[in-house]
N, C-alpha and C positions, 0 to 999 in steps of 0.2 A: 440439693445438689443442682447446678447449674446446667442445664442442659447442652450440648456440642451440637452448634448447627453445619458446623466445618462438614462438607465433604471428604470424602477420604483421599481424593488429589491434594484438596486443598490444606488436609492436614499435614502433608508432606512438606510444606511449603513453612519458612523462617518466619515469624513476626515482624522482621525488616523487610522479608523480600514482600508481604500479603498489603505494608501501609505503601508501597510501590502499586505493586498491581495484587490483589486477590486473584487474578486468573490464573491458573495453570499451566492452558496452552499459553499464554503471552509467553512463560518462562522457561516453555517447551521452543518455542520460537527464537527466544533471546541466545538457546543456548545453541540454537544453528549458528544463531547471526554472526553468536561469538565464535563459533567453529570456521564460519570464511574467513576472516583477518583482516579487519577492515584497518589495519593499523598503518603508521607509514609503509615498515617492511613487507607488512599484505600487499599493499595496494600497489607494489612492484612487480610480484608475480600477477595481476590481473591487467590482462591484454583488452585492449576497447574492442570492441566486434569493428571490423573493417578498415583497419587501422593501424601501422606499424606502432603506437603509442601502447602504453600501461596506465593505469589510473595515478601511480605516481605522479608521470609526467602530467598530466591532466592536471592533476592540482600540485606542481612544483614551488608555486608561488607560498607554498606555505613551509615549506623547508626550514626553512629560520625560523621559524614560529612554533614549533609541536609542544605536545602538552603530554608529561609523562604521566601516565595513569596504570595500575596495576600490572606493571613491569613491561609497559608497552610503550610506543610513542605514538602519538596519534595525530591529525589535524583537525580544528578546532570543529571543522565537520563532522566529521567521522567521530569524537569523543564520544562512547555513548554516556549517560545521567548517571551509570552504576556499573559495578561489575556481576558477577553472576550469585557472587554472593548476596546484593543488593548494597556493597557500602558506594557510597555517594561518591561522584566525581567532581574532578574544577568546574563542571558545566554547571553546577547547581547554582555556584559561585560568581556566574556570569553577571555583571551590572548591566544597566539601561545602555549605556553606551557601546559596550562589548556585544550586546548582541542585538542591537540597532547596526553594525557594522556586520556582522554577524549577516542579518536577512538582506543588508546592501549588496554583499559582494555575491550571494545566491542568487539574488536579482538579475545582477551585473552579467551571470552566467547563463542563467536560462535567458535573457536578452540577446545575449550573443548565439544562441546556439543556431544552427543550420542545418538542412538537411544533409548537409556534409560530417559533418560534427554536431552532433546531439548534444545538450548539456547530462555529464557526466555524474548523474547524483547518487548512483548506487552504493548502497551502502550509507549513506549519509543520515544524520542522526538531527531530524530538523527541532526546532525548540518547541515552546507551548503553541504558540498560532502561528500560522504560516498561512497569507492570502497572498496569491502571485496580484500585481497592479496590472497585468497586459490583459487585455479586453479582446473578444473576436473583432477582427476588420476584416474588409474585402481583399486586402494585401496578403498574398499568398505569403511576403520573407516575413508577415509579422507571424507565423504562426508558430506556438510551440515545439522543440525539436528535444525530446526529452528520455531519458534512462532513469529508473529510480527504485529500479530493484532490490531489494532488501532496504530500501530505502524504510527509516521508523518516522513518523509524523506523530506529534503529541496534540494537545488539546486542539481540535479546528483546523482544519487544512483544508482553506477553497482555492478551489481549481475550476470554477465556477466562469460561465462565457466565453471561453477558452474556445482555440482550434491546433488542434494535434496533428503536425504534418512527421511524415517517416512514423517507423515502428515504432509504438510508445510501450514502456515496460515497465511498468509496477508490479512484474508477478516476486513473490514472496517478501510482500510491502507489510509494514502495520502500521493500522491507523488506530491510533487510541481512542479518543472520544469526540467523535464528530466530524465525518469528509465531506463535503460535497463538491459534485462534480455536474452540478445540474445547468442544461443550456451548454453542455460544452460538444464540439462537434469533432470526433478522432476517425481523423482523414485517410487513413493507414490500418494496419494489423495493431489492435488492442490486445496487450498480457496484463490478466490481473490476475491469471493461476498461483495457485498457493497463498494468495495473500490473506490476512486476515483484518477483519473489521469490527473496531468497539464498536460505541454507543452511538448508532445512527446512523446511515450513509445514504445519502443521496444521488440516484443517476437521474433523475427529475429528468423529461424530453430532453436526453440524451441523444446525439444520435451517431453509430458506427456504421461508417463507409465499409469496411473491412470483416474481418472475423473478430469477433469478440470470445475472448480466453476465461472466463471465470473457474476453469475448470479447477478442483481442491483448494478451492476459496473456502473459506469460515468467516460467516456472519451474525455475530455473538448477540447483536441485538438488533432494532427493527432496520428493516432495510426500503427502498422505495426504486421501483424502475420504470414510475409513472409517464405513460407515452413516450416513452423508447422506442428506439428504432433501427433493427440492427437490418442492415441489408446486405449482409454476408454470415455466414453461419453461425451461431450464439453457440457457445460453447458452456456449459456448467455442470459436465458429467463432476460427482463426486462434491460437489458444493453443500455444504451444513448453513442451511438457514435458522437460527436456535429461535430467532421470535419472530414477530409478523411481517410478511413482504409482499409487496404490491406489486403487481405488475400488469393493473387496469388499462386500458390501451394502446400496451406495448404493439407491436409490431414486428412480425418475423419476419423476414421477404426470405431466408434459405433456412438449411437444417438448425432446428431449434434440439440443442440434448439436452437434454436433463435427466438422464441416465444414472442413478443412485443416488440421486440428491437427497436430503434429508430437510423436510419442510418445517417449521416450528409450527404452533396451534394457529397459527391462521398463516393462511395463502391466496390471493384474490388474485385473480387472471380473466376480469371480468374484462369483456369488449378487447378482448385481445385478439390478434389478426394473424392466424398461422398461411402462409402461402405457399409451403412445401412440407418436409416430413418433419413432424413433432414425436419426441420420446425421451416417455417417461421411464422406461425401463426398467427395472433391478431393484424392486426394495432391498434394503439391509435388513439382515437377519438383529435379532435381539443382542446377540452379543457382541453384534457389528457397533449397534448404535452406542452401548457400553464404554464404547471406548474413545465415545465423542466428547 
């Protein structure tokens, strides 16, 4: 008899949803994502923070263009790859051209955006690799002005030499397999609470002007926040680190939490530099961890 190495989450889970993703949480995730309504008629009820606009209006330009997918209308953004069952959408269907035009006009909008107007990408369903072309300069309007909350990223998403001016907000973001965000400098208030993270991510000499949010992040595999430098408070109460993370000399300058965190089998905090209160706080109980 064939042995079942299936866990018992993952037993719950379809043969078409597991050749998607085998995780669990991703389809715990998925089914918040699909709970906001990121569809045209969603994106009418959602208001932009400081703003008489909706997110409709935000991307009006696509009005003529939607794409019907499991009884919804969407824009070619916002489509996610499946529905919750896991059957496949037009995005799969996308050619070299379609979504060569596809990353132009994402371009076109994080170029334009401003500390007045942030580019608008929440909720947005980016394809397999997404690398922004804008490089840090000395030019304060060149720097990113960005939203991208529930934002999904698939294979590779660098964000890498980057500077982040205004609030930047990835919290309950996912990144599939591979982000890096190393050498980028976030000039403002950092949200990456709730997000979750595949296979790898990188904050490599990072550095936050600001408060950095990690707080109920999930980091499903190795992670790195090698010579970081956060000079306003590091937040990562409630953070699940599942496998090894680095954070050799990081740098605190304010409150460092880490208050319930959950470490995977390695954690290096070697030559690390606390300059105010550090805590570790609150282990979880056994049946806390159970349900990670």
């Amino acid at each position: 008899m064939q042995e079942n190495n299936d866990t018992p989450q993952q037993s719950k889970l379809t043969d078409l949803q597991i050749t998607i993703n085998d995780d669990p949480k991703y389809w715990e995730w998925f089914d918040k994502w699909w709970e906001q309504d990121f569809s045209w008629a969603g994106l009418a009820k959602k208001n932009i923070y400081n703003s008489n606009q909706t997110l409709q209006d935000y991307w009006s330009g696509e009005r003529d263009d939607l794409i019907e997918f499991a009884g919804r209308n969407w824009t070619r953004f916002h489509l996610p790859f499946h529905d919750q069952e896991g059957n496949p959408s037009p995005k799969h269907n996308f050619n070299q051209d379609e979504d060569a035009l596809w990353q132009q006009e994402i371009k076109k909008k994080l170029n334009e955006a401003t500390l007045q107007q942030a580019a608008q990408f929440t909720g947005v369903v980016f394809p397999e690799r997404f690398m922004s072309t804008r490089k840090r300069t000395t030019d304060p309007n060149a720097d990113i002005c960005l939203r991208a909350d529930w934002a999904q990223f698939g294979r590779k998403a660098c964000f890498s030499d980057l500077s982040f001016s205004g609030n930047t907000n990835f919290s309950n973001a996912y990144f599939d397999v591979g982000a890096s965000f190393e050498y980028v400098l976030f000039e403002s208030r950092t949200k990456f609470a709730m997000a979750q993270f595949g296979d790898f991510i990188s904050f490599k000499d990072v550095k936050f002007r600001d408060i950095a949010d990690f707080g109920g992040a999930r980091f499903r595999a190795s992670s790195t926040f090698l010579n970081a430098e956060f000079k306003d408070n590091a937040i990562f109460k409630n953070t699940q680190f599942k496998e090894s993370t680095r954070f050799e000399n990081a740098v605190f300058r304010k409150h460092a939490l880490f208050n319930y965190v959950v470490f995977g089998p390695f954690a290096n905090f070697d030559k690390a530099k606390f300059f105010d209160t550090c805590s570790f706080a609150g282990p979880l109980s056994n049946e806390q961890r159970q349900t990670l």
